[in-house]
C-alpha positions in Angstrom: -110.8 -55.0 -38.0 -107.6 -53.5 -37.8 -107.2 -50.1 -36.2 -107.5 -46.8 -37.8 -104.8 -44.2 -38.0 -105.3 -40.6 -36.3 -105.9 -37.9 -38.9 -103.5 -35.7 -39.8 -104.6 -32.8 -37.9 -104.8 -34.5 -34.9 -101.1 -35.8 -35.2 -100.1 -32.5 -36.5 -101.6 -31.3 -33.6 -100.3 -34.1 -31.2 -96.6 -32.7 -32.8 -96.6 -29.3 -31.9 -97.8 -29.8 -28.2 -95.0 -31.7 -27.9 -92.6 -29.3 -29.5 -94.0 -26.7 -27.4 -93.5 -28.3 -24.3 -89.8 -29.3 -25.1 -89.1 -26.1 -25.7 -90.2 -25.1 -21.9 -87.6 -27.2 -20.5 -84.8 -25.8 -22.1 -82.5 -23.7 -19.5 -81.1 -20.9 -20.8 -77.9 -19.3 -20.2 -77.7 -15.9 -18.0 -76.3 -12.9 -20.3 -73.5 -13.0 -18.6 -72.6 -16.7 -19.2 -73.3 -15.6 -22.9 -70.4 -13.1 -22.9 -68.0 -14.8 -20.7 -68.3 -17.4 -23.3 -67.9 -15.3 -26.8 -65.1 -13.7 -24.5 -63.2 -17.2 -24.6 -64.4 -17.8 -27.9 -63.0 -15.1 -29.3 -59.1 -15.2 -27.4 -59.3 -18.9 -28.5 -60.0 -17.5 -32.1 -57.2 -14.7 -31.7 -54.5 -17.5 -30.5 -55.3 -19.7 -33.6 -55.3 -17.2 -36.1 -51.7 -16.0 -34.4 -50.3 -19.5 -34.6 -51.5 -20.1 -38.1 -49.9 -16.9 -39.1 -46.7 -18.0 -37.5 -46.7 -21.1 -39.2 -47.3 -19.7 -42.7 -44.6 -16.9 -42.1 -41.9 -19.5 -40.9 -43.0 -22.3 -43.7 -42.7 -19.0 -46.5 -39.1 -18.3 -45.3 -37.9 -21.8 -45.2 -39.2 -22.3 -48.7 -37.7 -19.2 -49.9 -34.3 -20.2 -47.9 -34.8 -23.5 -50.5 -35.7 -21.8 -53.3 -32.8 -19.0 -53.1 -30.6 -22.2 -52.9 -31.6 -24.6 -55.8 -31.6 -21.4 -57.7 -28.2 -21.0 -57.8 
């Protein structure tokens, strides 16, 4: 006879123990971890968004330089 498959409760059940103890291993990060890191986050974001506006504002003069000069 072959074997029969645990209900669904009980593998529903089986699931969430599992989740739950998953959960208790997970290490969290102290609070000031947390803000060192948005700290770096954020200068990393403010150097980007510096370099990408330098890049647009040089790229818009050279192609006004090009412009100004097949226009005439």
């Amino acid at each position: 006879m072959a074997e029969k498959k645990p209900k669904v409760w009980h593998r529903a059940g089986k699931f969430f123990r599992d989740c739950k103890s998953e959960i208790k291993k997970i290490v969290w990060p102290t609070p000031r971890s947390v803000f060192k890191n948005m700290g770096v986050v954020l200068a990393v974001i403010v150097i980007i968004g510096l370099f990408v506006f330098g890049l647009d504002t040089g790229l818009h003069a050279l192609l006004g330089l090009i412009m100004n000069v097949a226009g005439q």
